[in-house]
C-alpha positions in Angstrom: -46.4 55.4 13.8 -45.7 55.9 17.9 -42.3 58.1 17.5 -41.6 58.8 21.2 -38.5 59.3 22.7 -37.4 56.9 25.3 -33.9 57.3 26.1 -31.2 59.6 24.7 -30.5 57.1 21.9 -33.4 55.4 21.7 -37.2 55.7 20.3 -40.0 53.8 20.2 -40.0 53.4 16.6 -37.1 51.6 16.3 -38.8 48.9 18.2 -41.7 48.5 16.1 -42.8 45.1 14.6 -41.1 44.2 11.6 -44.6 43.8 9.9 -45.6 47.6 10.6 -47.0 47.2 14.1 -46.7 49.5 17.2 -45.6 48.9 20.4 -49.1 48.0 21.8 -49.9 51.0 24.2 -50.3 48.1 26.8 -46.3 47.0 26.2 -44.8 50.2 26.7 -43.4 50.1 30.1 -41.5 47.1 29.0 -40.3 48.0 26.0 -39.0 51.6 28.0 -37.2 49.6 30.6 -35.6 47.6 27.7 -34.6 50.9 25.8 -33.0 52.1 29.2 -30.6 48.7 29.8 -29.6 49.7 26.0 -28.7 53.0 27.1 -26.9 51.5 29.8 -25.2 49.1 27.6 -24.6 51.4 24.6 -23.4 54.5 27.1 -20.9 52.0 28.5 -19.6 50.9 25.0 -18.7 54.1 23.5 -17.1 55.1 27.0 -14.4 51.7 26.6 -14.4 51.7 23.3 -13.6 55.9 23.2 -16.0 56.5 20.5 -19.7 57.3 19.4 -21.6 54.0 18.3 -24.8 53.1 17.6 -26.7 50.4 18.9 -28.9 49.1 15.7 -32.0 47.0 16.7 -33.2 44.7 14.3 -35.7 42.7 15.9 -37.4 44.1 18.7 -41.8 44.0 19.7 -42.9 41.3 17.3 -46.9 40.3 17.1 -47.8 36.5 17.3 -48.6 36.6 13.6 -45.1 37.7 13.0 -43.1 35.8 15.5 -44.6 32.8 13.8 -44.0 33.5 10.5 -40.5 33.7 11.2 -40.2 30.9 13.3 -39.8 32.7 16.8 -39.7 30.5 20.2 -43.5 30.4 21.2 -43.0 32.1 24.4 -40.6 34.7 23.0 -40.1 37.9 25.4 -40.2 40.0 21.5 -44.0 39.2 22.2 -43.6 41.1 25.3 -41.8 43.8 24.2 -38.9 42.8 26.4 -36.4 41.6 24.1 -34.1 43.1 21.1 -31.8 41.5 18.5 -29.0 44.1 18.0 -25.8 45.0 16.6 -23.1 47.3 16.7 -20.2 47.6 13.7 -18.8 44.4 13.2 -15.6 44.6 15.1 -17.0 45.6 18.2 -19.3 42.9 18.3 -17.5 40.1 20.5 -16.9 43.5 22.8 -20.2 44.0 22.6 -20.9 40.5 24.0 -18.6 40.5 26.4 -19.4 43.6 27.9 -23.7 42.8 28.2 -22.6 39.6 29.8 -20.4 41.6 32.4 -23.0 44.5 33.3 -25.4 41.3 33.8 -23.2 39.4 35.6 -21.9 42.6 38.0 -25.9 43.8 38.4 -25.7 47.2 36.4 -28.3 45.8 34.0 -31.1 43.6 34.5 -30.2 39.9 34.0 -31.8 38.5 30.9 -31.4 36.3 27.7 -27.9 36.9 26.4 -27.4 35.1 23.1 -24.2 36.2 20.4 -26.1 34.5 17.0 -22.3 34.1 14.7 -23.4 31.6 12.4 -25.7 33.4 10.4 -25.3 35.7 7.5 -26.0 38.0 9.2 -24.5 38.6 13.4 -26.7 39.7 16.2 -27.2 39.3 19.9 -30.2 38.8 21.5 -30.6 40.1 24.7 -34.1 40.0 26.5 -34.9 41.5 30.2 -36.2 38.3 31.8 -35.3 38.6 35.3 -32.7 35.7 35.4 -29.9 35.3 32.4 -30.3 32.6 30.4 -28.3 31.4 27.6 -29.0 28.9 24.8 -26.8 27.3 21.5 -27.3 29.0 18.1 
């Protein structure tokens, strides 16, 4: 298991496939320029918000096998290493949001796929580092 450090806050293990898989060695520039927007974003959130806190990723690389097992979009940018589903504590979500779609929208992060998923069980926002932001309907 790859378990290099990529940003202050963030390794390459936490981006691993949920089926086991590594960051293909290939992928890894991507999936480092994704781990430094996070830093951005999570750097900035704990400066408003005035305290330490974490920025959990739950979906991030994802192999074709896996993205179609669980029903990912087939040109997904988690097969490119340049997307993450993440969360934060629950009440700092809708900050959360807000705040990604600011840095985007002010150029302090790349633009990208910016998605707040409420109406599952479980929340999450996807953000992706596309080149253009993009949002669809959950």
């Amino acid at each position: 298991m790859k378990t290099k450090q990529l940003t202050k806050n963030f390794n390459i293990s936490e981006f691993r496939c949920k089926d086991g898989s590594d960051v293909p060695d290939e992928l890894e520039s991507n999936v480092q320029k994704l781990a430094e927007q996070l830093q951005i974003i999570r750097d900035r959130l704990c400066e408003e918000i005035g305290k330490n806190i974490p920025i959990k990723i739950t979906s991030g690389y994802r192999t074709p096998s896996h993205n179609t097992k669980i029903g990912g979009a087939k040109n997904s940018y988690h097969l490119k290493a340049m997307a993450s589903d993440i969360y934060v504590e629950k009440e700092y979500m809708q900050h959360l949001y807000v705040l990604i779609n600011e840095l985007i929208d002010t150029e302090e992060i790349i633009a990208g796929g910016i998605t707040f998923y409420k109406n599952r069980p479980f929340k999450f926002i996807h953000y992706d580092i596309q080149g253009k932001k993009r949002t669809w309907k959950t």
